[in-house]
C-alpha positions in Angstrom: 0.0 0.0 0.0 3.0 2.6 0.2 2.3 3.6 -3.5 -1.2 2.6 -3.8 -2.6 5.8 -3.5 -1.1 9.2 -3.6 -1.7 13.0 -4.2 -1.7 13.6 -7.6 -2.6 16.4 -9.0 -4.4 19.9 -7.6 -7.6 18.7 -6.1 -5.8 16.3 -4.0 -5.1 20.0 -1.8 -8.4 20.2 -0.5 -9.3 16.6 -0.4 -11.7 16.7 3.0 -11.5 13.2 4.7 -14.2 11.8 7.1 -14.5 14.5 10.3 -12.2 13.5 12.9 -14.9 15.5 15.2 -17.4 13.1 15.3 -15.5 12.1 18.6 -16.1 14.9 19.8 -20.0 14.7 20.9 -19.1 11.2 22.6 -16.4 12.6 24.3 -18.7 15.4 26.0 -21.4 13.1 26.4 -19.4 10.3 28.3 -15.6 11.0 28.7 -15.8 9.2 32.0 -17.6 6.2 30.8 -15.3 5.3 27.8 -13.8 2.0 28.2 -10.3 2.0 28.4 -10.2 0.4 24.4 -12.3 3.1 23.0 -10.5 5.7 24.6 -7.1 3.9 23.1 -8.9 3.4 19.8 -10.0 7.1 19.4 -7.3 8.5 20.6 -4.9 6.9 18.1 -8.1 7.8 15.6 -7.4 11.2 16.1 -3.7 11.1 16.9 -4.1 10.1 13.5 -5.6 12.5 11.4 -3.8 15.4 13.8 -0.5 14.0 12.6 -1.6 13.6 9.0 -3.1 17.2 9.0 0.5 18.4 9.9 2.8 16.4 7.8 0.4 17.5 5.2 1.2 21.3 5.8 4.7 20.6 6.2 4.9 19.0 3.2 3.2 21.8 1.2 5.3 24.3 3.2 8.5 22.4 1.4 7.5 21.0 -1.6 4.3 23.7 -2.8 4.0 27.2 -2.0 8.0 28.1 -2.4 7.4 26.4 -6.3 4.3 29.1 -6.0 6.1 32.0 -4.7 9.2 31.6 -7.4 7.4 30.9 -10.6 4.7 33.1 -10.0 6.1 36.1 -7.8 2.9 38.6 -9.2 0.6 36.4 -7.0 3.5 36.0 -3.8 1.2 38.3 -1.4 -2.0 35.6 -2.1 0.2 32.5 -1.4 2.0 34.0 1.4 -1.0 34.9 3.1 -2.7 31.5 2.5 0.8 29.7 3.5 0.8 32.0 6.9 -2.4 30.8 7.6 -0.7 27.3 8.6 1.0 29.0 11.6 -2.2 29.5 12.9 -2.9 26.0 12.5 -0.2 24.2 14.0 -1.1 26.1 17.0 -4.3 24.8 16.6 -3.0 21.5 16.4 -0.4 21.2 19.4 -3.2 22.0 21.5 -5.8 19.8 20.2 -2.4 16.7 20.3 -2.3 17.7 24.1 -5.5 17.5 24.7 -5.7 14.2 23.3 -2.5 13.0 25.1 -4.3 14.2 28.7 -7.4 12.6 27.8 -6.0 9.2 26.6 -3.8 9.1 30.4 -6.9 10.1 32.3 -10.5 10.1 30.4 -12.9 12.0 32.2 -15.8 14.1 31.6 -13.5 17.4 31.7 -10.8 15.9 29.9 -13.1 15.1 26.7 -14.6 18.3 27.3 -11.1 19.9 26.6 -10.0 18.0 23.7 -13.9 18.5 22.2 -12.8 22.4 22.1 -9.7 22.1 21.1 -10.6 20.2 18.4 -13.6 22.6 17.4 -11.3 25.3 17.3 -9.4 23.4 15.0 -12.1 23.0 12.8 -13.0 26.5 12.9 -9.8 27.6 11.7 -8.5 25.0 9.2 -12.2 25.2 7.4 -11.6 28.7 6.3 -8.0 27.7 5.1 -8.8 24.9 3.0 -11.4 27.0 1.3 -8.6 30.0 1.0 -6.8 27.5 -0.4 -9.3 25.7 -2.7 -10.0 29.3 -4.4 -6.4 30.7 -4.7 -3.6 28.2 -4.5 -5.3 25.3 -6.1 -5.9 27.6 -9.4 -2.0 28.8 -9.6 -0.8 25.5 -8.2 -2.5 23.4 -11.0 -0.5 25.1 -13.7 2.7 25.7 -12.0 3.5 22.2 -10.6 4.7 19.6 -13.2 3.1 15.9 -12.7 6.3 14.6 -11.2 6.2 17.2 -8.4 2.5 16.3 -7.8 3.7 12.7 -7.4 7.0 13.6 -5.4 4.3 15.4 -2.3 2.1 12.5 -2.9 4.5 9.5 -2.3 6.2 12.4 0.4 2.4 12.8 2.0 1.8 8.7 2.4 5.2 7.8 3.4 4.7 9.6 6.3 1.6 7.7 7.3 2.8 4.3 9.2 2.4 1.2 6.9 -0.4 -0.2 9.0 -2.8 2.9 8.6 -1.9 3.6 5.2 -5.2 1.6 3.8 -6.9 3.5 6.5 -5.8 7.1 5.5 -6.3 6.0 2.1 -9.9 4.7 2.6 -10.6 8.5 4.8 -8.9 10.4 1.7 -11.7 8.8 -0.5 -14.4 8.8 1.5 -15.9 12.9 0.9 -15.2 12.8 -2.8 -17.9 12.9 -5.5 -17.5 10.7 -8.3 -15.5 12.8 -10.3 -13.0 13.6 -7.7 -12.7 9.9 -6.6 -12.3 8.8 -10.5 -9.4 11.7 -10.6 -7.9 10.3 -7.9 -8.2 6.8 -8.6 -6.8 6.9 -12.1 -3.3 7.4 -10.9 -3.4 4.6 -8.7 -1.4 1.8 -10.4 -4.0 -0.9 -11.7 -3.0 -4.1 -10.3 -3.5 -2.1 -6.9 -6.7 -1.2 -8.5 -7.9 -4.0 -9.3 -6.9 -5.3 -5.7 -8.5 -1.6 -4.2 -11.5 -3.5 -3.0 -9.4 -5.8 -0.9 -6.4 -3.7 -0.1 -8.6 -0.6 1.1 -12.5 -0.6 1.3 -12.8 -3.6 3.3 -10.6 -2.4 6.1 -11.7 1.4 5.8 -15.8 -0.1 6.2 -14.6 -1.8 9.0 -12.4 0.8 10.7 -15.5 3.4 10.1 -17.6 1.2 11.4 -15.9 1.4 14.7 -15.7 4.5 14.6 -19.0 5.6 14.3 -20.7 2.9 16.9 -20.1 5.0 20.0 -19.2 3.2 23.1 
């Protein structure tokens, strides 16, 4: 799966996976009743998606907006002010990872309260951004990147993911899309893997979800 499926192109930028916050109503309504597996499963759930969210941003912080910036310097103000905009997040996001690291050690009704806003004010604030970014980086980025640099930041993006969630982050990738994005994304995906996807990625992602979504 470390190739199987990877950003590829501009509309892999904004790709909205499944909401890490639906944790967050189960945490407020019983942090203190979680058994001591759920707490473990969610908390790696969204240890997850916090640490994809960052390397994410780092990697676009390397590998995309200084491309931007030098190739098309007219529009440097636009992408400098979306690219700031992921300072504000990573504060966002230590605070919502601490949060998460004190509720894992000691789940309680306060303790999921915390993490519940700390990760609402991460939604607040990386909403906005992916829809700054959806409306002015996405436009200069699709004509400005050549397909191998799309494919260096997507094999850069999964490697970063550890092997045994990749099928996972793969299946929460896919999940938003319409059709048309999913059949974008999907056509880069070598096809034996392809042909294998069923196997490889939607059988463990239903089941992952699944847990997920059942509550206690």
């Amino acid at each position: 799966m470390s190739a199987a499926l990877t950003c590829s192109g501009p509309r892999s930028l904004t790709s909205r996976g499944p909401d890490v916050y639906i944790c967050c109503c189960r945490q407020r309504r019983g942090g203190a009743g979680q058994a001591p597996g759920r707490v473990t499963f969610l908390a790696d759930h969204i240890d997850l998606v916090l640490g994809g969210l960052h390397s994410h941003h780092q990697d676009e912080d390397e590998l995309l907006y200084p491309k931007i910036i030098e190739r098309v310097p007219d529009q440097a103000p636009v992408t400098e002010q979306v690219e700031h905009e992921h300072q504000v997040i990573a504060t966002a996001l230590d605070a919502a990872s601490a949060a998460c690291a004190t509720w894992r050690r000691r789940p309680s009704a306060e303790t999921g309260e915390a993490l519940a806003a700390a990760l609402d004010h991460l939604n607040e604030v990386v909403q906005p951004h992916l829809d700054d970014e959806e409306q002015k980086v996405v436009p200069l980025a699709a004509v400005t990147l050549t397909q191998r640099e799309w494919d260096a930041m997507g094999k850069r993006g999964m490697s970063s993911v550890p092997r045994n969630k990749r099928a996972i982050a793969a299946g929460m990738m896919l999940e938003p899309l319409d059709a048309a994005d999913r059949a974008y994304m999907m056509k880069h995906v070598p096809a034996p893997v392809r042909m294998l996807f069923p196997f490889l990625v939607e059988r463990p992602w239903k089941k992952y979800a699944a847990t997920l979504r059942a509550g206690t």
